[in-house]
BAFI-3210 file (N, C-alpha, C; in Angstrom, 3 decimals, decimal comma, padded with zeros to 6 digits):
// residues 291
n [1|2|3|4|5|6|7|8|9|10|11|12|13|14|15|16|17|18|19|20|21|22|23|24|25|26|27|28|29|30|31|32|33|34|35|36|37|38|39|40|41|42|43|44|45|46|47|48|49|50|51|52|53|54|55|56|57|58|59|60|61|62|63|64|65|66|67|68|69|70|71|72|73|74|75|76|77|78|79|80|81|82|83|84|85|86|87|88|89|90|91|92|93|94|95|96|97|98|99|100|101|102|103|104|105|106|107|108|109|110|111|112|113|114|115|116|117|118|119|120|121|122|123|124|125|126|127|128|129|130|131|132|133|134|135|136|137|138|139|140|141|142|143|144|145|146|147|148|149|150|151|152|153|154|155|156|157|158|159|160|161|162|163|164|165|166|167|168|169|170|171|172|173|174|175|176|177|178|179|180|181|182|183|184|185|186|187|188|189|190|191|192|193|194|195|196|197|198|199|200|201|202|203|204|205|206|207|208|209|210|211|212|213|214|215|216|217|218|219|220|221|222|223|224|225|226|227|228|229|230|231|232|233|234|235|236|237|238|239|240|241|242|243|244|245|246|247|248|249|250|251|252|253|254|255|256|257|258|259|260|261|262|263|264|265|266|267|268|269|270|271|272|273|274|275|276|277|278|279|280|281|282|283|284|285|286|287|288|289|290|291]
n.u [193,308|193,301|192,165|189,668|188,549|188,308|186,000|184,494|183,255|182,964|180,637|178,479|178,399|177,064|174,745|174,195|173,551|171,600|169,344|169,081|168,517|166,364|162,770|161,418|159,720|157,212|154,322|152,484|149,692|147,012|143,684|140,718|137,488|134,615|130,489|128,538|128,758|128,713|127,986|124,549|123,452|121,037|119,833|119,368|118,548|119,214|122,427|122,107|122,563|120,255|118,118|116,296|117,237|120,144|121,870|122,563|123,786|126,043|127,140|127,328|129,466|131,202|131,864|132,776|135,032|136,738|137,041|138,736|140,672|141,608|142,510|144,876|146,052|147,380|148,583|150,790|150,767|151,602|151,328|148,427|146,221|143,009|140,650|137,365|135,630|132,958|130,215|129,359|131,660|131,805|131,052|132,083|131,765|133,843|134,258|133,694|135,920|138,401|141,150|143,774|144,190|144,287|142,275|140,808|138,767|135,696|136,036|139,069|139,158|141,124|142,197|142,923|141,074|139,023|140,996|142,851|145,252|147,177|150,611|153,798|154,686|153,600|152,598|150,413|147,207|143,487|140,490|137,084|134,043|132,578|131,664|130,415|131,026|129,009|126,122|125,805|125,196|122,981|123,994|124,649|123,481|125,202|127,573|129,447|131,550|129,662|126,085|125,857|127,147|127,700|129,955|133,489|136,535|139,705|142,631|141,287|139,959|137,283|136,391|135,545|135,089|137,073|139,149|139,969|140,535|142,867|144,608|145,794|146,889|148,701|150,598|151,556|152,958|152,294|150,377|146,925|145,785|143,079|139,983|136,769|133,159|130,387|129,686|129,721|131,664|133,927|134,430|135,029|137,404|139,058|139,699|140,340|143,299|144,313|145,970|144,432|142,901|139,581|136,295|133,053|130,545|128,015|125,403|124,435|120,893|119,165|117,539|117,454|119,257|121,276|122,385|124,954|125,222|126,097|127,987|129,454|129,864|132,245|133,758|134,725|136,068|138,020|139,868|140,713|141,458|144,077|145,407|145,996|147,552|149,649|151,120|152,104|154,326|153,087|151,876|151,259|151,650|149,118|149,020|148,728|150,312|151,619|150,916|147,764|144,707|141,357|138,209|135,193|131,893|128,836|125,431|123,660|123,934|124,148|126,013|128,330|129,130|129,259|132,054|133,315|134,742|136,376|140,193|142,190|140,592|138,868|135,673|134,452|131,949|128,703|127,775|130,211|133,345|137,197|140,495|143,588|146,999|150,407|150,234|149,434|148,305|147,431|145,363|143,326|142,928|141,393|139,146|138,433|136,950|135,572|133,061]
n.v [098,057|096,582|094,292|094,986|095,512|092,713|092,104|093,039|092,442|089,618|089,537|090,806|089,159|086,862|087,697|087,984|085,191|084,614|085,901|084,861|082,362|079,127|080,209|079,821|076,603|076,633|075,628|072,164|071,359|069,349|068,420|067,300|066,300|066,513|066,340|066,331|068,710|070,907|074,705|075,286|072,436|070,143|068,131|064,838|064,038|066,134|065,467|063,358|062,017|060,986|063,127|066,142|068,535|068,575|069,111|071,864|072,137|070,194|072,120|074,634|072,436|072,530|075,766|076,298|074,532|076,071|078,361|077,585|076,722|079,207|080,727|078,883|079,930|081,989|082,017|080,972|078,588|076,091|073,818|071,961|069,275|067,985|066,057|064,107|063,334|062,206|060,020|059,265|060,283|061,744|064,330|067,198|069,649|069,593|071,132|073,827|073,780|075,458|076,406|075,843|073,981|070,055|067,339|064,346|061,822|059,430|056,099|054,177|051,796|050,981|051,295|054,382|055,715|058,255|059,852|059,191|059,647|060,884|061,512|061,382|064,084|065,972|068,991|070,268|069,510|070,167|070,290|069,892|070,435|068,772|066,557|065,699|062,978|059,659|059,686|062,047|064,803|067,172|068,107|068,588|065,836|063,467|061,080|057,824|057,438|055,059|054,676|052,341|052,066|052,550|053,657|054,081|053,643|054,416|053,041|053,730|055,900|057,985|058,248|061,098|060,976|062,760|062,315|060,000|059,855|062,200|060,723|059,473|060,923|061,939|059,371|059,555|061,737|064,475|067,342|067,748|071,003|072,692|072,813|072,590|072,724|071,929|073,050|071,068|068,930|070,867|071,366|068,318|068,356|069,896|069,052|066,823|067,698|069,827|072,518|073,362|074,971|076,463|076,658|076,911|076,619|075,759|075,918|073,073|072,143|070,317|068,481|070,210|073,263|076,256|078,368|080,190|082,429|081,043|082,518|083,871|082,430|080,940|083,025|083,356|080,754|080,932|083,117|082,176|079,558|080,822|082,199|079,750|078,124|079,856|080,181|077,213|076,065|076,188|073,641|070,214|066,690|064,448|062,059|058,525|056,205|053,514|049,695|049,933|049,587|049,047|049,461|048,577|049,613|048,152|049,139|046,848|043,144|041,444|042,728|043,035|040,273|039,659|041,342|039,695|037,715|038,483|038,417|038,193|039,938|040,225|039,458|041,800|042,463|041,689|043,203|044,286|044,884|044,140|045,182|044,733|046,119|046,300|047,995|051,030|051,179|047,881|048,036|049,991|048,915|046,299|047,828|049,159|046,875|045,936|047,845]
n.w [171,450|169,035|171,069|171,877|169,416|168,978|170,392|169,946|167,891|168,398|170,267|168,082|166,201|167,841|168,557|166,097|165,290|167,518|166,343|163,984|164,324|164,946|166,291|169,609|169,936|170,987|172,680|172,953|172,851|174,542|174,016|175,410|174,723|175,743|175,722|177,813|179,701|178,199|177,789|177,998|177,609|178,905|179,069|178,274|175,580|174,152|173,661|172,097|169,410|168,252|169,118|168,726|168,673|168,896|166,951|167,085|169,666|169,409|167,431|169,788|171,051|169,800|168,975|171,991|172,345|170,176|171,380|173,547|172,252|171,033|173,039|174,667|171,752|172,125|174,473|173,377|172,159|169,931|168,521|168,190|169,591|169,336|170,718|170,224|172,065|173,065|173,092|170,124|169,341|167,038|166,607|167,168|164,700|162,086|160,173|161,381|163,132|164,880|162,269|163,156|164,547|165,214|164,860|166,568|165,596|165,963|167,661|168,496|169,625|171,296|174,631|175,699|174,983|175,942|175,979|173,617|171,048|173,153|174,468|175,235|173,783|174,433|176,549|177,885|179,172|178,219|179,671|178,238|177,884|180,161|182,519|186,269|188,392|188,384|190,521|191,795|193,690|192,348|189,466|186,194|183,931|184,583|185,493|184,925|182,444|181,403|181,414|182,625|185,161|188,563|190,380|190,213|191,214|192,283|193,576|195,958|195,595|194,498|191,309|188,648|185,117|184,710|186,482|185,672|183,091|183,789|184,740|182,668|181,446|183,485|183,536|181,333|181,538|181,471|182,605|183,613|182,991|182,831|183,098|181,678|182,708|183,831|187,408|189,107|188,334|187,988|191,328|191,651|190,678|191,847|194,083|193,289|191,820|192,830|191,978|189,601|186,548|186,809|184,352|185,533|183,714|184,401|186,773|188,650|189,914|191,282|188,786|186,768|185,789|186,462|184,163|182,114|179,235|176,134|174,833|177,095|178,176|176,344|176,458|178,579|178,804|176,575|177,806|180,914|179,973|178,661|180,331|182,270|180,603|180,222|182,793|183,045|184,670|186,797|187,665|188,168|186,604|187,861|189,547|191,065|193,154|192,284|193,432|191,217|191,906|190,607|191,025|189,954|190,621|189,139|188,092|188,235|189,031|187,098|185,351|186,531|187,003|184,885|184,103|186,315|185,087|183,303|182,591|185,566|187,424|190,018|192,317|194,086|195,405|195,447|193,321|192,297|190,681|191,193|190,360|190,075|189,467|188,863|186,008|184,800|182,216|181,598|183,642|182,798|180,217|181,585|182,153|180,016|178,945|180,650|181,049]
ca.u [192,345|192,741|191,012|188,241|187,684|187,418|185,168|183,025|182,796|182,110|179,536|177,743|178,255|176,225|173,562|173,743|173,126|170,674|168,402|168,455|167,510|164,606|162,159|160,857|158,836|156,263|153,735|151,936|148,426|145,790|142,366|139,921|136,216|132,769|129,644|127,134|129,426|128,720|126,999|122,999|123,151|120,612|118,751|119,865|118,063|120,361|123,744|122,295|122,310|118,529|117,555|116,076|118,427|121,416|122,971|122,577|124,703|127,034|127,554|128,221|130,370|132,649|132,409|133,779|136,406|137,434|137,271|139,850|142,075|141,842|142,857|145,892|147,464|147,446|149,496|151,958|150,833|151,852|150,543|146,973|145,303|141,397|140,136|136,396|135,247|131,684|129,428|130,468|132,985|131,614|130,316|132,625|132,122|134,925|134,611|133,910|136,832|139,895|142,247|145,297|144,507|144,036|140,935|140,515|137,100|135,195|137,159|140,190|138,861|141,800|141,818|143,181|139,462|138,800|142,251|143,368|146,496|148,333|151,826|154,959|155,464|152,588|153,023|149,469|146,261|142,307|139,317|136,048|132,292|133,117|130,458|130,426|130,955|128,121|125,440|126,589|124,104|122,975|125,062|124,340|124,067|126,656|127,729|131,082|132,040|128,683|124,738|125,649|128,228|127,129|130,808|134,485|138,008|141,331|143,115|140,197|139,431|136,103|136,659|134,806|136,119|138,057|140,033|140,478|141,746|143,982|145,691|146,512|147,737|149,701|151,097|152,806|154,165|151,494|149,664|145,838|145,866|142,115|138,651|135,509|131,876|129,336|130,302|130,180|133,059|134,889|134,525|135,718|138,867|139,783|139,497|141,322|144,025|144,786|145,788|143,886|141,740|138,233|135,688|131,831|129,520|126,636|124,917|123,061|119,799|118,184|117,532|117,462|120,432|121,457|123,241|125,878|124,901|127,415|129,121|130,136|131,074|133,125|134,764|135,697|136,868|139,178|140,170|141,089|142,738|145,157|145,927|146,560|148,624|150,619|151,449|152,318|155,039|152,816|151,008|151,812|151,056|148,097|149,627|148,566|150,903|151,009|149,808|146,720|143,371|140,580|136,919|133,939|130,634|127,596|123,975|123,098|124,578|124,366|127,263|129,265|128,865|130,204|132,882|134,270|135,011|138,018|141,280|142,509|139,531|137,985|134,584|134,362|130,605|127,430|127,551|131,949|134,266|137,923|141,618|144,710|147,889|151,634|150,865|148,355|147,752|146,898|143,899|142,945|142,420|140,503|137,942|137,220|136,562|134,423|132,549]
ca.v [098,413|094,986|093,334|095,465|095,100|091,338|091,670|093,776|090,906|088,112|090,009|090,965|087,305|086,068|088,556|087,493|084,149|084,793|086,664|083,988|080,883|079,113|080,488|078,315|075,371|076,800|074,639|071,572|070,919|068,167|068,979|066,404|067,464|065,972|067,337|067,063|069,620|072,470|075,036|075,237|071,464|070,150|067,202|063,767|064,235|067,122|064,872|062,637|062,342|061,031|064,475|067,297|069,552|067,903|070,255|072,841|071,289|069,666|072,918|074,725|072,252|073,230|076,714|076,054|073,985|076,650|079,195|076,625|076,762|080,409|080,943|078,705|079,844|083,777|081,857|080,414|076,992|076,124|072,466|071,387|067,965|067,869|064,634|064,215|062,453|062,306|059,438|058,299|060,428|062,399|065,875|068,076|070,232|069,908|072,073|075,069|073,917|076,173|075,300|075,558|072,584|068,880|066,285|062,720|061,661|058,108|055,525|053,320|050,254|051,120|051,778|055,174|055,969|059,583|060,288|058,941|060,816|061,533|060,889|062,513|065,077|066,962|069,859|070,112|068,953|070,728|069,131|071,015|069,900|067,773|066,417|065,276|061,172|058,875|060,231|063,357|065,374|068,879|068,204|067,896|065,153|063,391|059,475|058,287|056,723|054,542|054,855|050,983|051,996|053,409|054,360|054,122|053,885|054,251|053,379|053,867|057,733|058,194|059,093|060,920|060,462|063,712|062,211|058,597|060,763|063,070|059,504|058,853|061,987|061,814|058,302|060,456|062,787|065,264|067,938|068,571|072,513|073,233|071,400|073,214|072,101|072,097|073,506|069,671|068,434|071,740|070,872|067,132|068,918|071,305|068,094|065,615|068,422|070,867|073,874|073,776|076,073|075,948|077,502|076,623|077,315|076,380|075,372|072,088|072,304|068,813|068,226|071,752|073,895|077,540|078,622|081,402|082,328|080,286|083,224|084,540|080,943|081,071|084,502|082,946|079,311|081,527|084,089|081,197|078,900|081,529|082,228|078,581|077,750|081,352|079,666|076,180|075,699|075,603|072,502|068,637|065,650|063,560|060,334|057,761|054,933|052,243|049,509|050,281|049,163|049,874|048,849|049,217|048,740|048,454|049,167|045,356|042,178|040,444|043,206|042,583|038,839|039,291|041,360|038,918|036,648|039,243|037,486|039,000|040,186|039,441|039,642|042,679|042,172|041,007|044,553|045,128|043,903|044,976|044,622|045,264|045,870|047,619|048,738|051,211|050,359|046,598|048,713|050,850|047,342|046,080|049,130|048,472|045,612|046,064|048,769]
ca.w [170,412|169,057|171,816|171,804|168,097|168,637|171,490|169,577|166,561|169,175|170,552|167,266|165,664|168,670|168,548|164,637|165,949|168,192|165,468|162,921|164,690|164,814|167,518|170,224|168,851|172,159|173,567|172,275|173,834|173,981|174,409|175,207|174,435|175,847|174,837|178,910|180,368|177,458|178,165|177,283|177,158|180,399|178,881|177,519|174,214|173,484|173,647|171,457|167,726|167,435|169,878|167,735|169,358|168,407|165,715|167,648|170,855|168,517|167,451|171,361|171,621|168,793|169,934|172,809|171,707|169,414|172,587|174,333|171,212|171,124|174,218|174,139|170,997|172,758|175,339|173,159|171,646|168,400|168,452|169,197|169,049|170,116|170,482|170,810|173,013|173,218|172,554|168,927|168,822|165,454|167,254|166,627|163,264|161,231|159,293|161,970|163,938|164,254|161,604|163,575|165,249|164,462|164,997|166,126|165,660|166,371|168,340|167,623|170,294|172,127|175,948|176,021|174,843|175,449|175,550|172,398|170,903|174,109|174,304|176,166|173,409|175,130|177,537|178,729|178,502|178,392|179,194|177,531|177,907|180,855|183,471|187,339|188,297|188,739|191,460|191,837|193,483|191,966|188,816|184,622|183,179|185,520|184,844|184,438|181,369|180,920|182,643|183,585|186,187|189,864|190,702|189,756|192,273|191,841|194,790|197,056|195,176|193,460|189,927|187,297|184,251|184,617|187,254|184,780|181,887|184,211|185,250|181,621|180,969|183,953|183,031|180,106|182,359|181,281|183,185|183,356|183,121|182,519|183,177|182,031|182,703|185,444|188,582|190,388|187,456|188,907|191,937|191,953|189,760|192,294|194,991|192,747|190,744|193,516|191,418|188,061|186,338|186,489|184,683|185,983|182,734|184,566|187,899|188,512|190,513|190,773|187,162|186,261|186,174|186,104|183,370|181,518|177,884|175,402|174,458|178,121|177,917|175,546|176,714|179,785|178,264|175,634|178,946|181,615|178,977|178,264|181,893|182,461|180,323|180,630|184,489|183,162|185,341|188,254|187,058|187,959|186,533|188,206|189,392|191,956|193,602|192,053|192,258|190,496|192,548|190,609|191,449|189,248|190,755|188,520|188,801|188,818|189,256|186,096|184,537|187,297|187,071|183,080|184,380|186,620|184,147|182,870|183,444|186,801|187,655|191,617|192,558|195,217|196,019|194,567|192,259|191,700|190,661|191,627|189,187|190,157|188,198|188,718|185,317|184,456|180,802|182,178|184,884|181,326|179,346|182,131|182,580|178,745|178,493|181,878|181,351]
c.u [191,911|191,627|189,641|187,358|187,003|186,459|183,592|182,173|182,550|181,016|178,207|177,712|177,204|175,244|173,342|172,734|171,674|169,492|168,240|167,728|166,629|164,154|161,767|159,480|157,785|155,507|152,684|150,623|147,727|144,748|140,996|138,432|134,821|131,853|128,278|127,719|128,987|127,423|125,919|122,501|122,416|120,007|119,556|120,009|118,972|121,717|123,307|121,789|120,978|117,874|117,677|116,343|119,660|122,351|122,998|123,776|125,965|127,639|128,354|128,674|131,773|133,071|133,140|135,011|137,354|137,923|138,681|141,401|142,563|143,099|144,570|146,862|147,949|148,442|150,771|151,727|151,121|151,460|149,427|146,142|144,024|141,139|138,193|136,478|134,096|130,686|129,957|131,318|133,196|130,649|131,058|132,639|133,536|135,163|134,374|135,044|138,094|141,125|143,545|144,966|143,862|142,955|141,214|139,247|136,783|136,362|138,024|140,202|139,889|141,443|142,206|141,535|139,479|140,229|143,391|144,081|147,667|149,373|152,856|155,307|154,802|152,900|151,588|148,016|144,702|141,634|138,085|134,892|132,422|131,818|130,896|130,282|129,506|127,194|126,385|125,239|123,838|123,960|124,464|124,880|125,094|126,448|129,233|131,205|130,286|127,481|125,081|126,473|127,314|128,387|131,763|135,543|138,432|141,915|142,237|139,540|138,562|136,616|135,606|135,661|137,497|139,346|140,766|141,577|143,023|145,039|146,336|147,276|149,310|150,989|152,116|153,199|153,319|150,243|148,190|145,780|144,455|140,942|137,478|134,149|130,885|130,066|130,521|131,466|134,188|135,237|135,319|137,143|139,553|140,234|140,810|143,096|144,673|144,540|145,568|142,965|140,898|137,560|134,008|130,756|128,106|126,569|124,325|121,993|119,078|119,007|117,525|119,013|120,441|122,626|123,840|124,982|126,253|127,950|130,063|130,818|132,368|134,016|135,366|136,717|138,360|140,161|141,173|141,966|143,968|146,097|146,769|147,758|150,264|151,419|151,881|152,704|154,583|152,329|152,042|150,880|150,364|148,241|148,723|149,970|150,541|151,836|148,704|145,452|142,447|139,335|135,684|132,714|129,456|126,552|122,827|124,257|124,952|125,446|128,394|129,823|129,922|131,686|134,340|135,225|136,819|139,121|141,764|141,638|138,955|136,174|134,376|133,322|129,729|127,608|128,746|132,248|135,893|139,195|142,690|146,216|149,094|151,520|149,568|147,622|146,846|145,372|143,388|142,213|141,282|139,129|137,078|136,647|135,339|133,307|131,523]
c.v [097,151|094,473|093,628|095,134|093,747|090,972|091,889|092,753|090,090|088,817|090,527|089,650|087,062|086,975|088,399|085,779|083,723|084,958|085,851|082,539|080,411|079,885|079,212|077,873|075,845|075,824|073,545|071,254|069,980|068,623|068,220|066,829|066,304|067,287|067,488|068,074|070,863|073,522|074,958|073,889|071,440|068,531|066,187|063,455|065,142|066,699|063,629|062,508|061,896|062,602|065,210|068,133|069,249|068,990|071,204|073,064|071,292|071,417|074,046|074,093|072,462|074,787|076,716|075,528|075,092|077,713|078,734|076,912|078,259|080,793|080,317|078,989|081,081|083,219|081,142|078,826|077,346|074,686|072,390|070,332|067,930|066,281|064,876|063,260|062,449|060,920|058,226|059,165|061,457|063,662|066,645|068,760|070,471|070,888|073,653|075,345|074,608|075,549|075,323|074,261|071,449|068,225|064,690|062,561|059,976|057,319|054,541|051,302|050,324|051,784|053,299|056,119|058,060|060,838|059,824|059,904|060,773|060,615|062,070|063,689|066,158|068,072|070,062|069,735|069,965|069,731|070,121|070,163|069,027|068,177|065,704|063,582|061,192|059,308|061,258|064,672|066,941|068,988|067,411|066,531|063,958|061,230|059,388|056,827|055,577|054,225|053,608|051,041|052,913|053,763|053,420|054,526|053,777|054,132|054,047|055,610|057,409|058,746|059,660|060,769|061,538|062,798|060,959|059,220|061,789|061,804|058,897|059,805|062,132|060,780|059,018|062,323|064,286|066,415|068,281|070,104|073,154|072,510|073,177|072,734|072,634|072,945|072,196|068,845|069,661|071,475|069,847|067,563|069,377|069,780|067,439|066,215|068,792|071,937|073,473|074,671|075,647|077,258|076,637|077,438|077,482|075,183|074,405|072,448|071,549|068,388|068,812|072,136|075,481|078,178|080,397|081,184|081,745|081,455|083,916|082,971|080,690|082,144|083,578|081,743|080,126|082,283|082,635|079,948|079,581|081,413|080,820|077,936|078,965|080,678|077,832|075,515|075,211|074,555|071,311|067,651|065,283|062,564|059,856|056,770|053,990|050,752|049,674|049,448|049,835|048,929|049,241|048,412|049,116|048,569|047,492|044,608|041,646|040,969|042,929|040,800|038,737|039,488|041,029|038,038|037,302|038,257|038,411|039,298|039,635|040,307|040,772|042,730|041,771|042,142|045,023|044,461|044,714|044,307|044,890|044,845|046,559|048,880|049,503|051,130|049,198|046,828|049,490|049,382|046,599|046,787|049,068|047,953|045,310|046,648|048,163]
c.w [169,653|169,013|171,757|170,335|167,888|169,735|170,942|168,234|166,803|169,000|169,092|166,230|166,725|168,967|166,899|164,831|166,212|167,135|164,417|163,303|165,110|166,347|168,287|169,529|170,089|172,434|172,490|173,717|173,401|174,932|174,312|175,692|174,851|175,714|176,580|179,377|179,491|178,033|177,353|177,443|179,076|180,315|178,396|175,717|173,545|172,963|172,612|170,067|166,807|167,788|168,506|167,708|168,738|167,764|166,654|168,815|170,341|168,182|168,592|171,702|171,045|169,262|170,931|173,080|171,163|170,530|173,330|173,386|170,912|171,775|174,471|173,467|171,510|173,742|175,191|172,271|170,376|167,657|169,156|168,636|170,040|169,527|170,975|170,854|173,768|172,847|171,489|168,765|167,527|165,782|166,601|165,685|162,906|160,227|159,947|163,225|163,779|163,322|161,830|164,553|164,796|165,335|165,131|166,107|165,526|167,402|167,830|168,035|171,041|173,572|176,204|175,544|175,038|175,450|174,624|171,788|171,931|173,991|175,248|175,965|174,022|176,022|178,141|178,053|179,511|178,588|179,012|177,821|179,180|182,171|184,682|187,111|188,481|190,175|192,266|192,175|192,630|190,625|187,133|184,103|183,952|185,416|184,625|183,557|180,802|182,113|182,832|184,978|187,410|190,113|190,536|190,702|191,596|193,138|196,006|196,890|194,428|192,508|189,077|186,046|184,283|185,058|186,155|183,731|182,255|184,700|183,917|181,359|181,792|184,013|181,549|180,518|182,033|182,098|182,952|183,773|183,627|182,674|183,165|181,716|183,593|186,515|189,558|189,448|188,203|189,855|192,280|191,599|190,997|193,589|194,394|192,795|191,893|193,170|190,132|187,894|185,805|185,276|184,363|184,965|183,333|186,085|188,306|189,509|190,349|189,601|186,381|186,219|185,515|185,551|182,541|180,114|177,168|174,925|175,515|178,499|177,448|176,022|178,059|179,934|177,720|177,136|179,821|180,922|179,274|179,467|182,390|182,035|180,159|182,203|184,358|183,832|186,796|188,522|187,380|187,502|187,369|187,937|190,671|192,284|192,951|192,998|192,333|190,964|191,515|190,624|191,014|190,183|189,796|188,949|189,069|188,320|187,813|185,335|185,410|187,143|185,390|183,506|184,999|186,021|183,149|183,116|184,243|187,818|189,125|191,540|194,166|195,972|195,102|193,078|191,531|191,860|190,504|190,196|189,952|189,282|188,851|187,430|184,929|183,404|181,051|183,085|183,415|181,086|180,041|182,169|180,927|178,138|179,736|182,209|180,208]
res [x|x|x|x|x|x|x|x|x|x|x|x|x|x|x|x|x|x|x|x|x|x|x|x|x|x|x|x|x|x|x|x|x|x|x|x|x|x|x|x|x|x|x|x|x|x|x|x|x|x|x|x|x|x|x|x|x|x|x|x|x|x|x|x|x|x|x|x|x|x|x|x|x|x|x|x|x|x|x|x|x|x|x|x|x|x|x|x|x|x|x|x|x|x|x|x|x|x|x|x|x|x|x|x|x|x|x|x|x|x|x|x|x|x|x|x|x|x|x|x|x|x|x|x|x|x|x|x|x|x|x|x|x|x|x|x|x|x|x|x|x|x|x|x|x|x|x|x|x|x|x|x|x|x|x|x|x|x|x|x|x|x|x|x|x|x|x|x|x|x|x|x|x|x|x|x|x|x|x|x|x|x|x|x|x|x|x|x|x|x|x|x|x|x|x|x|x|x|x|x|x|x|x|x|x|x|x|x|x|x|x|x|x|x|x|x|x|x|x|x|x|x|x|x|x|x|x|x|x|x|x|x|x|x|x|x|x|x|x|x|x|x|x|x|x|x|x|x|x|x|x|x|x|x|x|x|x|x|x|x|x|x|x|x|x|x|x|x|x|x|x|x|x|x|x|x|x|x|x|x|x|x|x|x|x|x|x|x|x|x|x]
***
């Protein structure tokens, strides 16, 4: 009778236990935000802060952001850092952004550039507004990292920037979960990623494109978030071998010609110029100072 009594007082101590301590600290996310990928956006003028559109944009791209963060916290987050990463950097409404999550805004001159923030404590990472590399047929908007570049390696892989920023993330052991934009940024994702989740706001066509309304946008950003990160586990980092080849070619000579001049730096042809590094920080530093 005893024994039983003290079996029965473990057992309800550790179900006391249980019931007072903290809950899990759940998931911390980073959510890095361009503004050609949103939907509605088709034109240049729209992405940029002289365009008479602008507010408007600026605005679908906060929506959507907030859709992303939605979506997330339904699946458990309890940390969220959005970085924009657009242009200058100062899109985002702050003041219509969800206030469970935090803001970087402009840049720091550092190379981690549109992934500014990240770090190990992370568990996964979004990408929102997000556009196809450099000649990219049938695809918004599409360029990677600056109109002076014609195309971007890593180890002999075309990158758009998706793929650049999924190599930093993965450098901190970090998973890309989520990529939504165009349907040719999907695309390269599904190519690069393996298993991530897409979702394709809108269609390119030429110079045209065929598009969702921003709120079935949004329903499906908030929807597919959730899902994603609900399945975390199935998710890996986005690494390469190193070492770190990477090879910018520009649209003329004379940026290439500056570029060489980097320290490290070779001359790959009249138009690129190539780096290599063991470390990928050292291939980062290069690319911004190159670009």
């Amino acid at each position: 009778m005893k024994k039983s009594a003290s079996v029965l007082f473990a057992l309800i101590l550790v179900l006391w236990i249980h019931s007072t301590s903290p809950a899990s600290e759940g998931f911390k996310v980073f959510i890095s935000v361009d503004m050609e990928g949103v939907c509605g956006v088709i034109h240049w003028e729209e992405v940029s802060r002289s365009g008479k559109d602008y507010d408007l944009f600026r605005k679908l791209m906060t929506e959507e952001t907030n859709a992303a963060i939605e979506g997330v916290l339904a699946a458990g987050a309890t940390e969220i850092l959005v970085r924009d990463s657009h242009g200058s950097a100062r899109n985002i409404l702050p003041h219509l952004l969800h206030p469970k999550a935090k803001l970087i805004r402009d840049w720091s001159g550092g190379p981690l550039s549109m992934m500014e923030g990240i770090d190990e404590s992370f568990d996964a990472v979004l990408f929102i507004g997000y556009h196809a590399r450099a000649n990219t047929p049938n695809a918004v908007l599409d360029h990677t990292m600056s109109g002076t570049l014609y195309e971007v390696t890593v180890n002999g892989t075309k990158m758009p920037e998706a793929g650049i920023n999924a190599l930093i993330a993965g450098h901190f052991g970090v998973p890309v979960i989520f990529v939504a934009g165009d349907e040719a940024v999907c695309r390269q994702s599904d190519e690069l990623f393996g298993d991530v989740t897409t979702v394709a706001v809108k269609q390119g066509i030429g110079e045209a494109a065929k598009m969702m309304g921003p709120a079935s946008a949004c329903d499906m950003i908030r929807k597919k978030a959730k899902e994603a990160l609900s399945r975390l586990e199935d998710f890996q980092p986005y690494k390469l071998t190193a070492p770190y080849t990477m090879e910018v070619t520009f649209k003329d000579e004379e940026r290439a010609e500056n570029a060489s001049w980097i320290p490290g730096a070779k001359r790959a042809s009249p138009t690129s110029v190539s780096f290599t590094s063991s470390q990928l920080m050292e291939v980062l530093r290069f690319f911004k100072f190159a670009r």
